[in-house]
C-alpha positions as CSV (number, residue, x, y, z in Angstrom):
1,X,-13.0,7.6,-16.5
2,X,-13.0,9.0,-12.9
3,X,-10.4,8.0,-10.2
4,X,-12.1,6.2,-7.1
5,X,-11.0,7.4,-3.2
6,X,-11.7,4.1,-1.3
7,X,-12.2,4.3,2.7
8,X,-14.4,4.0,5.6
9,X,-15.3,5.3,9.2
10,X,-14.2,1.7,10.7
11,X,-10.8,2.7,10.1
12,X,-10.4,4.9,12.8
13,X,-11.8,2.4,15.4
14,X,-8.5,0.6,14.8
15,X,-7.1,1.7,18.0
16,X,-3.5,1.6,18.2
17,X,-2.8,3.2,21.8
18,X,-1.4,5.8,22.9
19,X,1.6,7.1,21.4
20,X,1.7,4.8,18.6
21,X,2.4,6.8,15.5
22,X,0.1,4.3,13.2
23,X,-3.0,6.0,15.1
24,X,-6.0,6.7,14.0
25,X,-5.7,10.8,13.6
26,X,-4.0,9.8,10.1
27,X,-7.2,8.9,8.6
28,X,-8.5,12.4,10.0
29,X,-5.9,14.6,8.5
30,X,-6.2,13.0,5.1
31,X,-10.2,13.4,5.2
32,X,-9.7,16.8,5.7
33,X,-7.4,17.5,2.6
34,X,-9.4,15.1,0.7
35,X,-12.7,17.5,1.4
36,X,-10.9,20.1,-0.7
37,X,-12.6,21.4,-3.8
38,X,-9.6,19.9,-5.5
39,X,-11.2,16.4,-4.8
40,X,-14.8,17.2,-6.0
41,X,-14.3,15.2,-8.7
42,X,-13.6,12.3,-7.1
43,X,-16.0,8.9,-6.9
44,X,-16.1,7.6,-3.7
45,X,-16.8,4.8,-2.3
46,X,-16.9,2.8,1.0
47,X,-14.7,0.4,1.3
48,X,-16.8,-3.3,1.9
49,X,-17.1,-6.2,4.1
50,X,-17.4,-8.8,1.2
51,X,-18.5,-12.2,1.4
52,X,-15.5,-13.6,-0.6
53,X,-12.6,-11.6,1.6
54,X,-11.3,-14.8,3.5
55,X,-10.7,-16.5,0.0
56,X,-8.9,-13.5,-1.0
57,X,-6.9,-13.4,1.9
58,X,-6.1,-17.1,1.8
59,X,-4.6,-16.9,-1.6
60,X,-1.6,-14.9,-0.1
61,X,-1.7,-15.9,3.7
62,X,-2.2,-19.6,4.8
63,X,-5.5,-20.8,6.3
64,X,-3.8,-21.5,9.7
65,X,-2.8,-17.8,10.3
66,X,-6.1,-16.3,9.1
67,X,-7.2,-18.8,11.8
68,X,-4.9,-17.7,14.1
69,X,-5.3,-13.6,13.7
70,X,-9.4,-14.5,14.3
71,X,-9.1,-15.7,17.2
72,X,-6.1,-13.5,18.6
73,X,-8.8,-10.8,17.9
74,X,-10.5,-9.2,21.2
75,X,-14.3,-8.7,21.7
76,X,-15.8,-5.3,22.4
77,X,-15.1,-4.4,25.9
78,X,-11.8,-6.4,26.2
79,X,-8.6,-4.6,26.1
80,X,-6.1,-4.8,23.2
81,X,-3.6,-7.6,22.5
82,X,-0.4,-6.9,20.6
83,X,1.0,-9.3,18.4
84,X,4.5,-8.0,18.5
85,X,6.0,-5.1,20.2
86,X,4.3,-3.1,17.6
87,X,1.7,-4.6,15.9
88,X,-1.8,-3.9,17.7
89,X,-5.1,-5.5,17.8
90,X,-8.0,-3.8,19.1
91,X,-12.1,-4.9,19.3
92,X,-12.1,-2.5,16.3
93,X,-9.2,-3.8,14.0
94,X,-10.9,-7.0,13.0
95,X,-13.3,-5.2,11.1
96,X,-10.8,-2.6,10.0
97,X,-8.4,-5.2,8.7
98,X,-11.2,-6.7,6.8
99,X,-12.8,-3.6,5.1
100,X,-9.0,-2.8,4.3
101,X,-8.4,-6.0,2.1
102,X,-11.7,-5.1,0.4
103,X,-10.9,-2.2,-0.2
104,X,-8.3,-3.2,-2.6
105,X,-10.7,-6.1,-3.7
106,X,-13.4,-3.6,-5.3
107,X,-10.6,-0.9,-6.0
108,X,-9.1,-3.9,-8.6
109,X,-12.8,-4.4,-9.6
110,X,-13.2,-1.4,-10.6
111,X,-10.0,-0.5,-12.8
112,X,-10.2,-4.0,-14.6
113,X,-14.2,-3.5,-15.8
114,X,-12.7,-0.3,-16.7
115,X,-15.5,2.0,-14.6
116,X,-12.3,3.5,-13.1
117,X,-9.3,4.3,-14.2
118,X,-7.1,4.5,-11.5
119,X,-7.9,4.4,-7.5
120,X,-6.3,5.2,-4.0
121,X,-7.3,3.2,-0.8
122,X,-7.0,5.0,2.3
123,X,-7.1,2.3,4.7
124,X,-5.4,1.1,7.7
125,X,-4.2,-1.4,9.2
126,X,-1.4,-1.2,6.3
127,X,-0.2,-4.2,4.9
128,X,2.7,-4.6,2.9
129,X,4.7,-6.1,6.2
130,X,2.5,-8.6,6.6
131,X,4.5,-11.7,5.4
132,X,2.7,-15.3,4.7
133,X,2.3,-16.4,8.1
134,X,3.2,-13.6,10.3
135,X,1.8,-10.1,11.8
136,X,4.7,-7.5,11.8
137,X,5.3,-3.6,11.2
138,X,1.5,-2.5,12.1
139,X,0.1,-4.9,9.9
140,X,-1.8,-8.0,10.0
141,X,-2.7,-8.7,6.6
142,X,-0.8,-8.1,3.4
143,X,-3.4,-5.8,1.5
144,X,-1.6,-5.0,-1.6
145,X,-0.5,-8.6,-2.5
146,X,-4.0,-9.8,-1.9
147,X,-5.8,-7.2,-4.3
148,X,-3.0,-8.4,-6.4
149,X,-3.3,-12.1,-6.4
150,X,-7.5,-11.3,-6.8
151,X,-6.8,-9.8,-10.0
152,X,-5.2,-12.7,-11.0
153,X,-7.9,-14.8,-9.8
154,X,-10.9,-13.4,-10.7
155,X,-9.3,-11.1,-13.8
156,X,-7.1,-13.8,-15.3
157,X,-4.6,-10.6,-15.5
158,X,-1.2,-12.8,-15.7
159,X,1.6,-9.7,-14.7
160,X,1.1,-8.2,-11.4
161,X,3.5,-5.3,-10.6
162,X,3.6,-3.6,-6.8
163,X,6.1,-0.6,-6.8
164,X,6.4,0.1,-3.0
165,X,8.0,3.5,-2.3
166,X,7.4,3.4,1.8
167,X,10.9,4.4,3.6
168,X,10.4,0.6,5.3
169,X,11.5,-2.2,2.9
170,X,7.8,-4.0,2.3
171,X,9.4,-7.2,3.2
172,X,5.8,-8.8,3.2
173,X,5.4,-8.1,-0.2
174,X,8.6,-9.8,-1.1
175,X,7.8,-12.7,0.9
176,X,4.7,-13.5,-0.7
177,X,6.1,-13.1,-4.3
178,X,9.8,-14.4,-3.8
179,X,9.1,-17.3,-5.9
180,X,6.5,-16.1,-8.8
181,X,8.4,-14.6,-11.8
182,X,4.9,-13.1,-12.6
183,X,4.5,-11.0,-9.6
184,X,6.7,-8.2,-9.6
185,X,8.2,-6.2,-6.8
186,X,10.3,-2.8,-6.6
187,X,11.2,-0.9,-3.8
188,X,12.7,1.7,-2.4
189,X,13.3,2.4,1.0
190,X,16.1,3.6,3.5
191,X,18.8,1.0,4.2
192,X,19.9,0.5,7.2
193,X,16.3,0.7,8.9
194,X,13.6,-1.7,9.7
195,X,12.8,-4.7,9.1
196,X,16.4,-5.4,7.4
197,X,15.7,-6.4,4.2
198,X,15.7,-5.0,0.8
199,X,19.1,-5.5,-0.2
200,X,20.1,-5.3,-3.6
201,X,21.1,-8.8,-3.5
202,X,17.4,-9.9,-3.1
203,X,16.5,-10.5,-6.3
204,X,13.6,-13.3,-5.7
205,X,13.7,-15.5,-9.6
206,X,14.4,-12.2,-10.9
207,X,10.8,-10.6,-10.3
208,X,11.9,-8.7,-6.9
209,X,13.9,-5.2,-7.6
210,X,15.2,-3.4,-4.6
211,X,16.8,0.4,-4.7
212,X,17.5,0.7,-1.3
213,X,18.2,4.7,0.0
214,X,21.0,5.8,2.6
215,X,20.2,8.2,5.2
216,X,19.7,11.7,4.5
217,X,18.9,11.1,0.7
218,X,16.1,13.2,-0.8
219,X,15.1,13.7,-4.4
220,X,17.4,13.3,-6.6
221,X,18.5,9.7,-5.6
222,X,15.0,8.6,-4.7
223,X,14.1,9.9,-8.9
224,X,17.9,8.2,-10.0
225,X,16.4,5.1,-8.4
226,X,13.3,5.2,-10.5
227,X,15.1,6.0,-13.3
228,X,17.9,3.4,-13.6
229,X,16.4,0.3,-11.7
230,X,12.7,0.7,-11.4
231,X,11.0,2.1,-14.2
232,X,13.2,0.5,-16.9
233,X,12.7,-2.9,-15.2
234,X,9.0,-1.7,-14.6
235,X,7.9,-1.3,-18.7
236,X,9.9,-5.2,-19.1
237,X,7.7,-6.5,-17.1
238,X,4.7,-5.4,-19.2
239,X,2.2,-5.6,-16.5
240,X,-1.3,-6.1,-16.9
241,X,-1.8,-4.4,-13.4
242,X,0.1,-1.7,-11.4
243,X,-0.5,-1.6,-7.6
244,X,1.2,0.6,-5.6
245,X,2.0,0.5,-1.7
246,X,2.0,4.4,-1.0
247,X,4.0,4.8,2.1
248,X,4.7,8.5,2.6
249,X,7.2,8.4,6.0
250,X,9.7,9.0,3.4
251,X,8.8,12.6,4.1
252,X,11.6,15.0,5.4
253,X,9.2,15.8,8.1
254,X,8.4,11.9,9.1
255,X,9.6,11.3,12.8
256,X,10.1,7.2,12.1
257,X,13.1,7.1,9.8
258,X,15.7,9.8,8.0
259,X,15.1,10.5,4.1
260,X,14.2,13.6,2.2
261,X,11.6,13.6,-0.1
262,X,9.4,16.8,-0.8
263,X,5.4,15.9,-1.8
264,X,6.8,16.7,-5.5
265,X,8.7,13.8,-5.0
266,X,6.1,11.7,-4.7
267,X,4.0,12.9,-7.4
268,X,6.3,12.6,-10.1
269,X,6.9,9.3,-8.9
270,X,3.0,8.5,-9.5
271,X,3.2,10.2,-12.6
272,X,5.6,8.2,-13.5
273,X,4.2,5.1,-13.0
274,X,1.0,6.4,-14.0
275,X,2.5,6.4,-17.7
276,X,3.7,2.7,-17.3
277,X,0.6,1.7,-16.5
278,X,-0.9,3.8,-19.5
279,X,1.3,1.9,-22.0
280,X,1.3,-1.8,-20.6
281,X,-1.9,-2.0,-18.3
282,X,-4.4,0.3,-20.4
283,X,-3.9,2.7,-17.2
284,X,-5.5,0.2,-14.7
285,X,-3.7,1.5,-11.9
286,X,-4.5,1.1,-7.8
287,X,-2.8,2.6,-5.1
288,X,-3.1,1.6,-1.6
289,X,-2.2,3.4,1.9
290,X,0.9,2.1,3.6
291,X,3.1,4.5,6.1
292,X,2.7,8.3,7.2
293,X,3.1,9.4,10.8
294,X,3.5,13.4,10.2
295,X,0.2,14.5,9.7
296,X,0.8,17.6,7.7
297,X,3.3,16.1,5.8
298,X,1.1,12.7,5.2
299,X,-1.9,15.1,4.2
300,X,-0.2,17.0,2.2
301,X,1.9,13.7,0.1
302,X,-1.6,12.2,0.0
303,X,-3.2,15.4,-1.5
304,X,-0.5,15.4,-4.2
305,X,-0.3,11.8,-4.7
306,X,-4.2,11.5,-5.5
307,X,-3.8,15.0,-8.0
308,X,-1.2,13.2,-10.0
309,X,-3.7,10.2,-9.9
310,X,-6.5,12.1,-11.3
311,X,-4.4,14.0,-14.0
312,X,-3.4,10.3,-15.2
313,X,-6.5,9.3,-15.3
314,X,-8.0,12.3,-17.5
């Protein structure tokens, strides 16, 4: 079974502003490492506008605020609004945001009729920010809890697990599953740094496990992490799906916060949980864009990521 690279050209037309290191250049750099021979193998697909994405989205965010997001949206011609100091809506995000969450929606399709094995989504706006009700961190709409709570839906798969390796706590993502001991949640991410949480002591009804990261840590704690809190607690869980929220500003190179990991950080990571998913979720695996504001070093985490992704799914 092949692994599936999910995107579109409406991602770029998310336009952010100037200076704002979500732009749309990131989708650019990883096209052009993902039109490497490497990647010839590859099935790809564009990501949809599906008639059943406002359900979707209502199973993890409240009618009121998909209401409220639709018409915060501007029309073609007027200028953009921002929803907080850093969260951006232009004529072209609606669409974006939309095609984003279904991306995940036929990524989780695919894996769980078993035409893929695995998949990455290369989308923006990212998502894992977006808590219940509110728009923060560049995103406006939780994409990784919502593929996740489809599978549920539509799949009757009963474990969900999101490991979230994104230098930003994906506070979102906690939000939304807080409560559900059958919706899992590990993360690692530098502590002290936006938005605040993450802390060990956030435990949700047991189902949330943070490993949060000091300053200036590269490899070798991000792996001890993995290795002592996250993977163990990982195979308990026994999911039936693995999602992952691929942030890559964890980067020694990123500009927005101050860890150390190398692009073979991140692929052992995803081989790593690659092999959980193998033994629990017979491989069914989806990975889905978060943060990246280098563009080499995003290209290049990306290109290693999606390698490790298509030797898992072999």
């Amino acid at each position: 079974m092949s692994t599936l690279l999910i995107t579109h050209p409406s991602f770029v037309h998310h336009d952010t502003g100037p200076g704002h290191p979500e732009r749309p250049d990131r989708m650019r750099a990883i096209d052009k490492i993902m039109a490497h021979e490497h990647f010839k193998a590859l099935t790809r697909l564009e990501a949809p506008l599906r008639d059943d994405v406002e359900e979707a989205i209502r199973r993890a965010h409240p009618e009121h605020y998909l209401e409220e997001l639709r018409e915060a949206r501007p029309e073609p011609g007027q200028p953009s609004v921002r929803l907080d100091p850093d969260t951006v809506m232009s004529p072209g995000t609606w669409e974006a945001a939309l095609r984003a969450v279904g991306a995940g929606l036929l990524a989780v399709d695919k894996v769980m009729t078993g035409e893929a094995r695995n998949a990455f989504c290369q989308v923006r706006p990212c998502g894992h920010h977006a808590e219940a009700e509110r728009a923060m961190g560049f995103c406006l709409f939780n994409n990784i809890a919502i593929a996740g709570m489809y599978a549920r839906a539509k799949y009757k798969a009963e474990r969900i697990a999101v490991v979230d390796w994104d230098v930003h706590h994906g506070n979102g993502t906690q939000d939304i599953f807080w409560s559900d001991k059958d919706l899992y949640l590990a993360s690692t991410h530098q502590m002290p740094l936006y938005p605040g949480t993450g802390a060990l002591s956030e435990t949700g009804v047991g189902n949330v496990w943070n490993a949060p990261l000091r300053p200036g840590d590269g490899g070798d704690p991000f792996k001890e992490a993995f290795r002592s809190r996250i993977l163990p607690s990982l195979r308990n869980f026994s999911p039936d799906l693995v999602l992952i929220s691929a942030g890559f500003d964890a980067h020694q190179d990123d500009p927005l916060a101050n860890l150390r990991l190398l692009e073979p950080d991140f692929a052992w990571a995803t081989s790593q949980i690659a092999e959980v998913a193998d033994k629990h979720a017979q491989g069914r695996l989806v990975s889905m864009l978060e943060g990246g504001y280098n563009l080499a070093a995003l290209a290049k985490s990306v290109g290693v990521h999606v390698r490790a992704l298509m030797e898992a799914g072999a």
